[in-house]
One Martini backbone bead per residue (centre of mass of N, CA, C, O) as a GRO file, in nm:
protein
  334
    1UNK     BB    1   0.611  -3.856  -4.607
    2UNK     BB    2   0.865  -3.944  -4.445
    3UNK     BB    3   0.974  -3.863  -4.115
    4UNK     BB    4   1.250  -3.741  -4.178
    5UNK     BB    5   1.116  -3.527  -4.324
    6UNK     BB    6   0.913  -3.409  -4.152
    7UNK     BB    7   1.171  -3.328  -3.926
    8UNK     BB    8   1.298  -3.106  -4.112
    9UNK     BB    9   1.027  -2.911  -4.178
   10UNK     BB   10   0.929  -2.873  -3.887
   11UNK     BB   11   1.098  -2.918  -3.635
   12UNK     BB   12   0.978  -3.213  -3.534
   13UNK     BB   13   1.106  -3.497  -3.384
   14UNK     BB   14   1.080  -3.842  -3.430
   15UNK     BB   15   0.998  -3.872  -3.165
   16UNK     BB   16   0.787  -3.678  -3.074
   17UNK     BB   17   0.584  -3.815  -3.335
   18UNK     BB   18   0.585  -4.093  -3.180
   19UNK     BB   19   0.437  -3.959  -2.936
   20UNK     BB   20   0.201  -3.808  -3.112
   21UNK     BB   21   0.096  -4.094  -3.171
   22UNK     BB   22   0.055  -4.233  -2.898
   23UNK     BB   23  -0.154  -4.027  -2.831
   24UNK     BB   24  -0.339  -3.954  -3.076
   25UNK     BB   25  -0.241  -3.658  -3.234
   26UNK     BB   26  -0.091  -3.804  -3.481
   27UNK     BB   27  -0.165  -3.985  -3.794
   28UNK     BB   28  -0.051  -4.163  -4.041
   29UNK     BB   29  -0.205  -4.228  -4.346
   30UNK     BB   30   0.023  -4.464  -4.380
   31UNK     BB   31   0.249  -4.696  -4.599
   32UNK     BB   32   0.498  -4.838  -4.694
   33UNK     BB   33   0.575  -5.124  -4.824
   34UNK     BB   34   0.804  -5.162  -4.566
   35UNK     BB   35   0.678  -5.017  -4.383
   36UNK     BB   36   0.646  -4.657  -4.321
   37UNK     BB   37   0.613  -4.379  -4.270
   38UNK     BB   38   0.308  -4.172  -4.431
   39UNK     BB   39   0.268  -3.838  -4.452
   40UNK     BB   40   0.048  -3.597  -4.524
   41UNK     BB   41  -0.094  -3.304  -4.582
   42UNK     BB   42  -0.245  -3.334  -4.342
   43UNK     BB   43  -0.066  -3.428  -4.130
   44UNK     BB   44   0.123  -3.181  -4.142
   45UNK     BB   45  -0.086  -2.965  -4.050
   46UNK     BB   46  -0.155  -3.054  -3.816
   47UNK     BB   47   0.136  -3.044  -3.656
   48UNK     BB   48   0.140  -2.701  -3.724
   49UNK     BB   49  -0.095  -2.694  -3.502
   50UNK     BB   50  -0.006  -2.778  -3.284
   51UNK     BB   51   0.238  -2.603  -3.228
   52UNK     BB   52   0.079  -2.372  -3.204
   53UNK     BB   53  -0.081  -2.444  -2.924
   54UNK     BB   54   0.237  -2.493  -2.788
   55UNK     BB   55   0.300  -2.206  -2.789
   56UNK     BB   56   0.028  -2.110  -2.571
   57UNK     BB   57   0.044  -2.308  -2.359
   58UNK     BB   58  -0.065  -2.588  -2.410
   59UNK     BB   59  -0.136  -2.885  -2.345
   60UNK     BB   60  -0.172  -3.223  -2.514
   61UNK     BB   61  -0.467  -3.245  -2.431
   62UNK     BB   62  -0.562  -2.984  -2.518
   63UNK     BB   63  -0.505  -3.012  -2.789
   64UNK     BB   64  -0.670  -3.259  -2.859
   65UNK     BB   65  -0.949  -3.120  -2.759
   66UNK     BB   66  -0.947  -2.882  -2.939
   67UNK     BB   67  -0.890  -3.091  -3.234
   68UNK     BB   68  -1.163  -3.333  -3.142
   69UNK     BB   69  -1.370  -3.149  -2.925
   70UNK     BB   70  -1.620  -2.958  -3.021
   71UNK     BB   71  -1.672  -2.855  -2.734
   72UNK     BB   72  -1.460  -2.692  -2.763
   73UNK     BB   73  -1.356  -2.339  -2.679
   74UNK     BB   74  -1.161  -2.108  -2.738
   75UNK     BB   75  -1.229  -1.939  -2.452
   76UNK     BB   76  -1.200  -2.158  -2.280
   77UNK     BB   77  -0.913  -2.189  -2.325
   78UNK     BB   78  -0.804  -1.900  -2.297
   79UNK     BB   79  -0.920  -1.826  -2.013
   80UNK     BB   80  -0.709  -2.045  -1.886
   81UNK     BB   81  -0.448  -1.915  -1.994
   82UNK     BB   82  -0.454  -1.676  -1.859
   83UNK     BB   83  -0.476  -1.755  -1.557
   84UNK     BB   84  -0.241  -1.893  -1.541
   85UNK     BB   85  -0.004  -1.677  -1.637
   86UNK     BB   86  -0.074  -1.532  -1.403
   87UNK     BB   87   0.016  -1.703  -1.145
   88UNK     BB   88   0.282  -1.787  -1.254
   89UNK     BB   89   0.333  -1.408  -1.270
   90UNK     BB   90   0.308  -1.396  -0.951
   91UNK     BB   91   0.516  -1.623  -0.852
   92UNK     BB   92   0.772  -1.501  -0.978
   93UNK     BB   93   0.741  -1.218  -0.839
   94UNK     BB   94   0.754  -1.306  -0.581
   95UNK     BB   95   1.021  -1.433  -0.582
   96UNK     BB   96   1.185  -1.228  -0.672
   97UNK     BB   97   1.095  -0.990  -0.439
   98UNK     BB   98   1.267  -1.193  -0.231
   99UNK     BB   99   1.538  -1.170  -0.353
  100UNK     BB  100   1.555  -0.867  -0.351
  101UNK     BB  101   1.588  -0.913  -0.034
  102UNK     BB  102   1.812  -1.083   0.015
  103UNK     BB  103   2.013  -0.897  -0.147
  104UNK     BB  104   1.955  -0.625   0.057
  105UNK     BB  105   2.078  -0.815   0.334
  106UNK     BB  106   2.376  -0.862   0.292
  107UNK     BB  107   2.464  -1.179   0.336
  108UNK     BB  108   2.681  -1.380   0.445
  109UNK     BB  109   2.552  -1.638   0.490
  110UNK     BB  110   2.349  -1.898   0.471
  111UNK     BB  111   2.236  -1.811   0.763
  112UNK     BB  112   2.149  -1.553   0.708
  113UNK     BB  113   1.934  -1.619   0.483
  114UNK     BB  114   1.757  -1.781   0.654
  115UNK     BB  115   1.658  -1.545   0.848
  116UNK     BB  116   1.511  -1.390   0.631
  117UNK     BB  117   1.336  -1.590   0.552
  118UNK     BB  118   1.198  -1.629   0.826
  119UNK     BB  119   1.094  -1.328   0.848
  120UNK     BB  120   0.915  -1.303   0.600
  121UNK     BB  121   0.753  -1.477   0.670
  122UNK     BB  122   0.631  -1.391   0.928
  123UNK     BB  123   0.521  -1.134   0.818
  124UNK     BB  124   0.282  -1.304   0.659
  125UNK     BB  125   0.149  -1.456   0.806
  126UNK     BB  126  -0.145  -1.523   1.002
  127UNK     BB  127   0.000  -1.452   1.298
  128UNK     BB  128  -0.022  -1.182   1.492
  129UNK     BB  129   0.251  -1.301   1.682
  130UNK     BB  130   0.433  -1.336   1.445
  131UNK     BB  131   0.474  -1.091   1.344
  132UNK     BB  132   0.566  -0.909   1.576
  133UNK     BB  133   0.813  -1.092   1.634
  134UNK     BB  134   0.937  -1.005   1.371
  135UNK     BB  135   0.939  -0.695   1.410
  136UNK     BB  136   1.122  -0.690   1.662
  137UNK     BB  137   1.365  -0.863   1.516
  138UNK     BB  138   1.467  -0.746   1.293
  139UNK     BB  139   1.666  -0.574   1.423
  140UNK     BB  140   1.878  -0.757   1.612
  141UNK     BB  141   1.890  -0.918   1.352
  142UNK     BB  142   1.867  -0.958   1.060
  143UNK     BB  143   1.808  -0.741   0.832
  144UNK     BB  144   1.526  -0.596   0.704
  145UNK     BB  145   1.373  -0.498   0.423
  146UNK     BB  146   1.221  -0.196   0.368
  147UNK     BB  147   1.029  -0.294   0.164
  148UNK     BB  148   0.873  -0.513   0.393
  149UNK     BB  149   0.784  -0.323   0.568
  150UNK     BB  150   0.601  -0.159   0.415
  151UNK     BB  151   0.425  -0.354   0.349
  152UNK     BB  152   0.357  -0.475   0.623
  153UNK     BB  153   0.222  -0.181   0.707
  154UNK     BB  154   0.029  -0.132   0.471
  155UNK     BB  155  -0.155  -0.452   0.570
  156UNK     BB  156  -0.208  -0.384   0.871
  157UNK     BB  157  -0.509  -0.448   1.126
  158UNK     BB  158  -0.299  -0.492   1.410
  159UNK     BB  159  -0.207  -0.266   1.614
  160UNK     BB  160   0.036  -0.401   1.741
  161UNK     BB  161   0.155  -0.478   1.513
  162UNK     BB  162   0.169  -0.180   1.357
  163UNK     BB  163   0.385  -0.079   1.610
  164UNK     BB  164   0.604  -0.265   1.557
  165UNK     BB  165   0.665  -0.197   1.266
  166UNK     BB  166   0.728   0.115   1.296
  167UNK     BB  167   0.951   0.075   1.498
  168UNK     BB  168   1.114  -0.064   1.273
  169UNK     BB  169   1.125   0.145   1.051
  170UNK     BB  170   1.263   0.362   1.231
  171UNK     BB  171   1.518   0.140   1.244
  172UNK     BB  172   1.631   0.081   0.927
  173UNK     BB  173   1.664   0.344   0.782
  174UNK     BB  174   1.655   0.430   0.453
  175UNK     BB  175   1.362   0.488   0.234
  176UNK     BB  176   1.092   0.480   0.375
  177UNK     BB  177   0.951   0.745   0.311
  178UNK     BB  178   0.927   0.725  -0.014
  179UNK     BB  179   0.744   0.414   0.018
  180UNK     BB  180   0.513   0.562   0.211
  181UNK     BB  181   0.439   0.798   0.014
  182UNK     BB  182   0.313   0.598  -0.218
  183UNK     BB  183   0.073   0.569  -0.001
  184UNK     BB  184  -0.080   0.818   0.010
  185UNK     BB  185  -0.209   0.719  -0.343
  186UNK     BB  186  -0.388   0.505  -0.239
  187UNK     BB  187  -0.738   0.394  -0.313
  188UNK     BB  188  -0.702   0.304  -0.001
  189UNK     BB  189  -0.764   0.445   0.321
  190UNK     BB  190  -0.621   0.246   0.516
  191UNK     BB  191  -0.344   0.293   0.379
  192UNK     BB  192  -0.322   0.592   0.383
  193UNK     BB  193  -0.321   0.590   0.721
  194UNK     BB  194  -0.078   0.416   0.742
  195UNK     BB  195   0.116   0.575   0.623
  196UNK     BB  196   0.133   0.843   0.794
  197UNK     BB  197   0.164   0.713   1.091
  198UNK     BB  198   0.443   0.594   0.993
  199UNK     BB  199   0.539   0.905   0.889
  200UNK     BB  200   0.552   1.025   1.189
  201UNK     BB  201   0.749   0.799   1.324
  202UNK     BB  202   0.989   0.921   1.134
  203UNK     BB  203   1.293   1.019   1.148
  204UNK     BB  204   1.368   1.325   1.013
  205UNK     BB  205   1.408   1.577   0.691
  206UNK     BB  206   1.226   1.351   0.490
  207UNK     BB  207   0.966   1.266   0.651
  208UNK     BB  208   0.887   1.592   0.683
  209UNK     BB  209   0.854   1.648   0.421
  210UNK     BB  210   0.610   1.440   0.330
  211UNK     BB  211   0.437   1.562   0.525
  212UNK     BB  212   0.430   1.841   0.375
  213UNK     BB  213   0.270   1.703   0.126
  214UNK     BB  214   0.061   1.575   0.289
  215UNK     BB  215  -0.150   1.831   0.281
  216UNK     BB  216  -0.230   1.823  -0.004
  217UNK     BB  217  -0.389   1.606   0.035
  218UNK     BB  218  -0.714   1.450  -0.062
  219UNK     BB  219  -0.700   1.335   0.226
  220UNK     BB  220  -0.809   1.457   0.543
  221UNK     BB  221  -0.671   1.221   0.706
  222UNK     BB  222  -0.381   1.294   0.620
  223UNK     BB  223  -0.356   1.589   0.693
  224UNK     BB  224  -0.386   1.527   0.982
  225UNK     BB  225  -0.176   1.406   1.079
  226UNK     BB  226   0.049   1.546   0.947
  227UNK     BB  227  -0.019   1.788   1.144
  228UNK     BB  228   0.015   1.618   1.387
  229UNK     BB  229   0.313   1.598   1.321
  230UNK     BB  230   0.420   1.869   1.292
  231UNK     BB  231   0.326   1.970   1.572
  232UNK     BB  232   0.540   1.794   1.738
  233UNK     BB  233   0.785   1.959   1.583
  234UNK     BB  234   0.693   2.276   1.559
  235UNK     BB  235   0.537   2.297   1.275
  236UNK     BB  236   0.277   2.509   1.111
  237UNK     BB  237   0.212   2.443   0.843
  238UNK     BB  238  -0.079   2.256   1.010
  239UNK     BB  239  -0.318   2.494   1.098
  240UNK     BB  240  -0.504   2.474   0.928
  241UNK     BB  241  -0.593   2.155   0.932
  242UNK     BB  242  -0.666   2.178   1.238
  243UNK     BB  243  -0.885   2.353   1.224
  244UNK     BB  244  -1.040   2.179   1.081
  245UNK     BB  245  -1.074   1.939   1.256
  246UNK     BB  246  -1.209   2.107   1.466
  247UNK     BB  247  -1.463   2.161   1.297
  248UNK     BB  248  -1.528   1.834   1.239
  249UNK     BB  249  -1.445   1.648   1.437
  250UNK     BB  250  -1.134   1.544   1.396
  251UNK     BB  251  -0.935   1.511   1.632
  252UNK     BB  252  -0.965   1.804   1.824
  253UNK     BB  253  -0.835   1.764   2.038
  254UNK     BB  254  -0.551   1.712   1.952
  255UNK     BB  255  -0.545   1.942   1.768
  256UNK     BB  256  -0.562   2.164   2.034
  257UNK     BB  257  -0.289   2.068   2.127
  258UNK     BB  258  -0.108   2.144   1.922
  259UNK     BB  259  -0.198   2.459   1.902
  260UNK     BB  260  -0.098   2.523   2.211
  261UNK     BB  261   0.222   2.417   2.143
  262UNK     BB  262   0.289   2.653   1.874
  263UNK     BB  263   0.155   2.913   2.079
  264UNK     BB  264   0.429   3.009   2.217
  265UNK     BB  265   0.458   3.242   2.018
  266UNK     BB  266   0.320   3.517   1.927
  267UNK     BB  267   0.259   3.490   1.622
  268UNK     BB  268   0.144   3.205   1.644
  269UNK     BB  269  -0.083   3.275   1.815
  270UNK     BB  270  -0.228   3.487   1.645
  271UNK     BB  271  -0.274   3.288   1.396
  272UNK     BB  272  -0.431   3.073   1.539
  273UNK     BB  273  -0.670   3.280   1.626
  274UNK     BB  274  -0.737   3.400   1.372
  275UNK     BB  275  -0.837   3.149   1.249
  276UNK     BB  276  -1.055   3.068   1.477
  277UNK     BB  277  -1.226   3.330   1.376
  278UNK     BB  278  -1.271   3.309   1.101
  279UNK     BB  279  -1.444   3.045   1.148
  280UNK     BB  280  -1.625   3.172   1.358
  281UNK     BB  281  -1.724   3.361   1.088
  282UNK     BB  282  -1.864   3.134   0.913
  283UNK     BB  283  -2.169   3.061   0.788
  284UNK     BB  284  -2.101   2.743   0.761
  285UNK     BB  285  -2.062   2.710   1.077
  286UNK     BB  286  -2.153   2.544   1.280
  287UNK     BB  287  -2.267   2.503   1.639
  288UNK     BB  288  -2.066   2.282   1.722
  289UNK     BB  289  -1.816   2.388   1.615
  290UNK     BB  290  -1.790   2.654   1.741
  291UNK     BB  291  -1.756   2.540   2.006
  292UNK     BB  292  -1.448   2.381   1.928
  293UNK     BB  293  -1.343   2.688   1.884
  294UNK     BB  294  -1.361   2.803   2.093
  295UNK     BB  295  -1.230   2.608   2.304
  296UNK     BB  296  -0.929   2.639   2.165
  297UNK     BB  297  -0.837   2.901   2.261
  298UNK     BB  298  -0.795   2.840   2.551
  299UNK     BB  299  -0.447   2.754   2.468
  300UNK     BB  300  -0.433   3.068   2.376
  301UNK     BB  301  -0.241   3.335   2.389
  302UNK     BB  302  -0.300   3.640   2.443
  303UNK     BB  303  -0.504   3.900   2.280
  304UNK     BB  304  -0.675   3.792   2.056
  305UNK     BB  305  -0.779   3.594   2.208
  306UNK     BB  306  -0.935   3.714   2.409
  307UNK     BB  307  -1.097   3.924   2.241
  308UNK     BB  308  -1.241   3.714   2.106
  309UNK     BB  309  -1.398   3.618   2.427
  310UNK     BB  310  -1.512   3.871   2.467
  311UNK     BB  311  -1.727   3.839   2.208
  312UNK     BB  312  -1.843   3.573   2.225
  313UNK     BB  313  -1.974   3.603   2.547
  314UNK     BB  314  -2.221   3.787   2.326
  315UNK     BB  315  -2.335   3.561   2.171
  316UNK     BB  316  -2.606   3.410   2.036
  317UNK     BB  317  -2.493   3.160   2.147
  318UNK     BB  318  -2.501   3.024   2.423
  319UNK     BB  319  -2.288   2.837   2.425
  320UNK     BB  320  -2.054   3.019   2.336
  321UNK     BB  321  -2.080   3.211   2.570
  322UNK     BB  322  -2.012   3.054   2.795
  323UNK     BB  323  -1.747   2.924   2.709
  324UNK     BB  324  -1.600   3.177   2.715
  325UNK     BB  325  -1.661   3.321   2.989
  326UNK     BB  326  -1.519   3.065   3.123
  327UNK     BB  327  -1.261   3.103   3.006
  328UNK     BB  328  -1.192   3.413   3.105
  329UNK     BB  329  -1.186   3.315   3.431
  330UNK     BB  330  -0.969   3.096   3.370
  331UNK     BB  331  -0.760   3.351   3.277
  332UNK     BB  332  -0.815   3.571   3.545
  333UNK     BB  333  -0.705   3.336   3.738
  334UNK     BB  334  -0.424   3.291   3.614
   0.00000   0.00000   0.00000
């Protein structure tokens, strides 16, 4: 079969053929009498066997190497194909999400293009302070959008730069409870605790909705902020989880500072004093623990904490009543 016939049935070009005659990867078994090429049905399939290699994305030196070195083997060829097109599709992604930032800052010129890019880059940066000072510059210059800002504060472990950026993100606009939200249910628990601290400095009424499902959450660490942040709100909701912190020992001074900021009127302060003796009442509550709920009440106004460090001052636990014994004169005092 001479070459424009091949060229016709295979779809594969008579040059494209001369190209691969030239590497070596497919040559005429023969010559018809006046010099033409003459390709054989043998040659014909070799032809669309490479065809069938160039459509995995083999180049075609790899090609030759599949199929004419005995060491080849499909495994480590497809092995090799398979990282590569992760790779490609990395990077391809990678590329897609910075236009699709660039596109949400919606530049008016191609300066502003430039600053974004320039923006973007600094938040990936290697140096601690070209983060910090992309994300103060991010405000004032044109607006990064909200979608790198979370995506580099999940992933800050430099403090002051993950402080620079809530701060950023805190001005940013709509958008980020939501995406910080996401990052709650992260399997990574340093993502986990970068979402709520991120969540609890952004104000509105959309940041407080997930602080409060992030109560829920099973991740101790998680609701212990979010309860801690909805607490500097005046909201009650994470009453348990403060107990609970302070029961572990889990920024329990904290914890006890949210809950007599909370116990300012009387049904909140019942409610609060009423749970730390619920806790300092159950068999399995340690004796260092006992301690810090004792100690918590201090904080809490009222009868029922008073009644109730009346009766730990007789506590069988010698710190436990000793504690009890001086908040109580301290309370006599004031």
């Amino acid at each position: 079969m001479l070459i424009g016939e091949v060229a016709r049935r295979s779809g594969v070009s008579a040059r494209m053929l001369r190209h691969y005659e030239s590497l070596g990867l497919v040559r005429p078994s023969g010559r018809t009498g006046s010099g033409y090429r003459e390709y054989s049905a043998e040659d014909i399939r070799r032809i669309f066997q490479i065809e069938s290699l160039r459509s995995l994305g083999l180049s075609l030196r790899e090609i030759g190497r599949a199929l004419d070195d005995p060491g080849s083997t499909p495994p480590e060829l497809v092995g090799d194909l398979i990282r590569q097109t992760r790779e490609r599709i990395a990077a391809e992604t990678e590329l897609l999400t910075r236009l699709c930032r660039i596109d949400a800052a919606e530049p008016g010129d191609w300066e502003d293009v430039l600053q974004v890019v320039a923006l973007l880059q600094a938040l990936g940066s290697k140096s601690a302070d070209a983060r910090q000072r992309a994300a103060l510059s991010s405000v004032d210059e044109v607006p990064v959008p909200v979608e790198a800002l979370v995506e580099a504060v999940l992933s800050e472990t430099e403090p002051n730069v993950a402080g620079a950026l809530r701060w950023a993100l805190a001005r940013s606009g709509d958008g980020g409870p939501v995406l910080l939200a996401r990052g709650l249910d992260s399997p990574v628990a340093a993502v986990r605790e970068r979402a709520v601290r991120s969540l609890a400095e952004l104000p509105g009424g959309e940041a407080t909705e997930r602080l409060q499902d992030a109560l829920a959450n099973p991740d101790a660490v998680v609701r212990g902020f979010a309860a801690l942040a909805l607490g500097t709100r005046g909201m009650a909701d994470g009453i348990p989880a403060l107990i609970d912190m302070i029961e572990q020992g889990r920024n329990d001074t904290d914890a006890a500072d949210a809950l007599s900021v909370l116990a300012s009127d009387t049904a909140t302060a019942d409610r609060i004093a009423t749970g730390l003796v619920d806790r300092l009442a159950h068999d399995t509550t340690t004796a260092p623990a006992r301690g810090r709920l004792t100690q918590a009440l201090a904080g809490i106004p009222g009868s029922t904490a008073s009644d109730a460090l009346v009766e730990l001052s007789h506590d069988e636990e010698r710190a436990v009543a000793l504690t009890a014994t001086y908040l109580l004169q301290l309370r006599a005092a004031g």
